[in-house]
TORKOL-470356 format. One line per 4 residues: number of its first residue (from 1); their letters; for each residue x, y, z of C-alpha. Coordinates in steps of 0.02 Angstrom, whole numbers, plus 50000, padded with zeros to 5 digits. Layout:
residues N
NUM = A = X,Y,Z | ...
***
This chain:
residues 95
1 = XXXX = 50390,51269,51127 | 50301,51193,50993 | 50253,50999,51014 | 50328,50887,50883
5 = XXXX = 50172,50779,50794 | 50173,50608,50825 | 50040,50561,50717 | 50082,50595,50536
9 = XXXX = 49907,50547,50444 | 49780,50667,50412 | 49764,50851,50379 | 49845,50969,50482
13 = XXXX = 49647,51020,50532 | 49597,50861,50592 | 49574,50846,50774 | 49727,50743,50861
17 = XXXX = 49605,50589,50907 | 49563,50535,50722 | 49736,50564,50643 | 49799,50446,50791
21 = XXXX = 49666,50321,50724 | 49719,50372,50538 | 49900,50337,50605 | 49880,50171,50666
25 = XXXX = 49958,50067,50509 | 50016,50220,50381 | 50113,50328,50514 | 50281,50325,50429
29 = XXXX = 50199,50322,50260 | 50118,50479,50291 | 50289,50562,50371 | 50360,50549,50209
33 = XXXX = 50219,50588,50136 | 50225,50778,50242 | 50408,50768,50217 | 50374,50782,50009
37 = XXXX = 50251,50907,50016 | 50367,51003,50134 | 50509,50970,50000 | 50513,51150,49939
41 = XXXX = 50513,51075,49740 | 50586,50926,49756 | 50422,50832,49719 | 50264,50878,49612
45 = XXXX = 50082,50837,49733 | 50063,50719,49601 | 50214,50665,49629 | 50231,50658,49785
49 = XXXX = 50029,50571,49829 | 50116,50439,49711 | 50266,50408,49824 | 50128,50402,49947
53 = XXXX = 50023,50267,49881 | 50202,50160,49843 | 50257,50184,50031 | 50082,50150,50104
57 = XXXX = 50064,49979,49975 | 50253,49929,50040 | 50180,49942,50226 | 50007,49856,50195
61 = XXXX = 50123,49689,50147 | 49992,49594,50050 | 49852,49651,50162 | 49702,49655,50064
65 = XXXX = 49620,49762,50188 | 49757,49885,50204 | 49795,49882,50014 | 49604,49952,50007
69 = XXXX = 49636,50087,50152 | 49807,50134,50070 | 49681,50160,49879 | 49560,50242,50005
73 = XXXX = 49681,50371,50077 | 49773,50398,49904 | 49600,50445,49837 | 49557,50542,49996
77 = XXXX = 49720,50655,49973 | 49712,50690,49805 | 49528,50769,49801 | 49593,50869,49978
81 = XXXX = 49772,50875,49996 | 49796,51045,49877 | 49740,51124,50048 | 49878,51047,50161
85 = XXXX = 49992,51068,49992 | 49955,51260,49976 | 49997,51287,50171 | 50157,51192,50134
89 = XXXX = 50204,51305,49997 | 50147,51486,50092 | 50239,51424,50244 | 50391,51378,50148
93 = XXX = 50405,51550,50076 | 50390,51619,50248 | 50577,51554,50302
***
């Protein structure tokens, strides 16, 4: 049996103790954020590391320190996340 993630931020590659840390104030931001990418078309990357930034802005709440993490992790995933987005996409056309 496969165990359900808990910890939605970071690459699928990154070991389970920094994506908790990554977690900590984006969790459900980055859920959605593997829920678009997993959206079989529904959403472009672009698209959908938008939708990212908006949800992760929403939860920062005026923060200016989290409204600089939520720019820093926005930036972070659209140099990397074509990786993550390309294993979405091959294991999409697997089912």
């Amino acid at each position: 049996m496969k165990k359900e993630r808990k910890d939605y931020c970071g690459p699928f590659w990154m070991p389970s103790f920094m994506r908790k840390w990554a977690s900590s104030k984006f969790n459900a931001s980055c859920k959605i954020h593997d829920m678009d990418y997993d959206s079989n078309g529904k959403f472009t990357r672009k698209e959908a590391d938008t939708r990212f930034l908006y949800h992760m802005l929403k939860q920062a709440d005026g923060s200016v320190f989290w409204v600089l993490m939520s720019g820093w992790y926005y930036t972070w995933v659209r140099m990397g996340g074509w990786i993550s987005w390309k294993k979405a996409k091959k294991d999409a056309n697997k089912k």
